[in-house]
C-alpha positions in Angstrom: -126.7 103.9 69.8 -130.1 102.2 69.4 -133.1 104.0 67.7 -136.6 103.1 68.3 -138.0 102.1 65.3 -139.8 104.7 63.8 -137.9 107.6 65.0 -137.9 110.4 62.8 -135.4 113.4 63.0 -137.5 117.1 62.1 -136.2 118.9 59.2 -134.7 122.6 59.6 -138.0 123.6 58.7 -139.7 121.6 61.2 -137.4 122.9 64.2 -137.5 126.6 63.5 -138.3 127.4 67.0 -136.0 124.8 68.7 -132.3 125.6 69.0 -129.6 122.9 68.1 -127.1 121.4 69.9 -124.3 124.1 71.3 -120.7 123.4 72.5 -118.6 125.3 75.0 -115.2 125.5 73.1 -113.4 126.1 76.5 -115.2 122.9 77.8 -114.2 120.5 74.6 -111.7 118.5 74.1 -112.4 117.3 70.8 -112.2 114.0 71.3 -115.1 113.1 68.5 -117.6 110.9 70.6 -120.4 113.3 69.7 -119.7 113.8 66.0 -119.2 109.6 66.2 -122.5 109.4 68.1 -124.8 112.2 65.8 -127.6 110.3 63.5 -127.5 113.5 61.9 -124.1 113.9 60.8 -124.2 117.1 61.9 -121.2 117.6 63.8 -117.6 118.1 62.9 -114.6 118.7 64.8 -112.7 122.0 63.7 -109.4 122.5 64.6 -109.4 120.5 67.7 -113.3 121.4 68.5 -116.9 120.1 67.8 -118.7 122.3 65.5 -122.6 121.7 65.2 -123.7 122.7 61.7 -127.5 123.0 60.1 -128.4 119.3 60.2 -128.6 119.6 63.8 -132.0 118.2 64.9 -131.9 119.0 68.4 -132.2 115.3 69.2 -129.6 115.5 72.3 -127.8 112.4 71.5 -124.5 114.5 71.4 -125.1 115.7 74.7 -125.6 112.6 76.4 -122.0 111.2 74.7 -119.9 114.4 75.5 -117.4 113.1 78.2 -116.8 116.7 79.0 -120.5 118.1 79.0 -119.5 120.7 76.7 -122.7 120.1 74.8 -125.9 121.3 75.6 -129.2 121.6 74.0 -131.3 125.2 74.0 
């Protein structure tokens, strides 16, 4: 995944009124392309799922890597 220069990711504190990236467990298959794709590091797979934690900057760079579409941004 390519950047543009100069792209900064908001801090929790930043993004108190945006929601982060949320995953349909029944839609996951855990294959990892969105914890793989995440400049944040903010995603971990859980037994067999993506889990989004805190570091989430609501970016939507998961979401647009989820084979399945069990990732959406609210």
């Amino acid at each position: 995944m390519d950047l543009l220069p100069g792209t900064v990711f908001p801090t929790n504190k930043q993004k108190e009124k945006e929601m982060p990236a949320v995953v349909d467990k029944d839609k996951c298959t855990g294959c990892g392309e969105c914890k793989s794709a995440c400049p944040c590091d903010a995603i971990e797979i859980v037994d067999g799922k993506a889990q989004v934690n805190d570091d989430c900057a609501g970016c939507g760079v998961c979401a647009d890597t989820c084979p399945s579409g069990a990732i959406t941004i609210e």
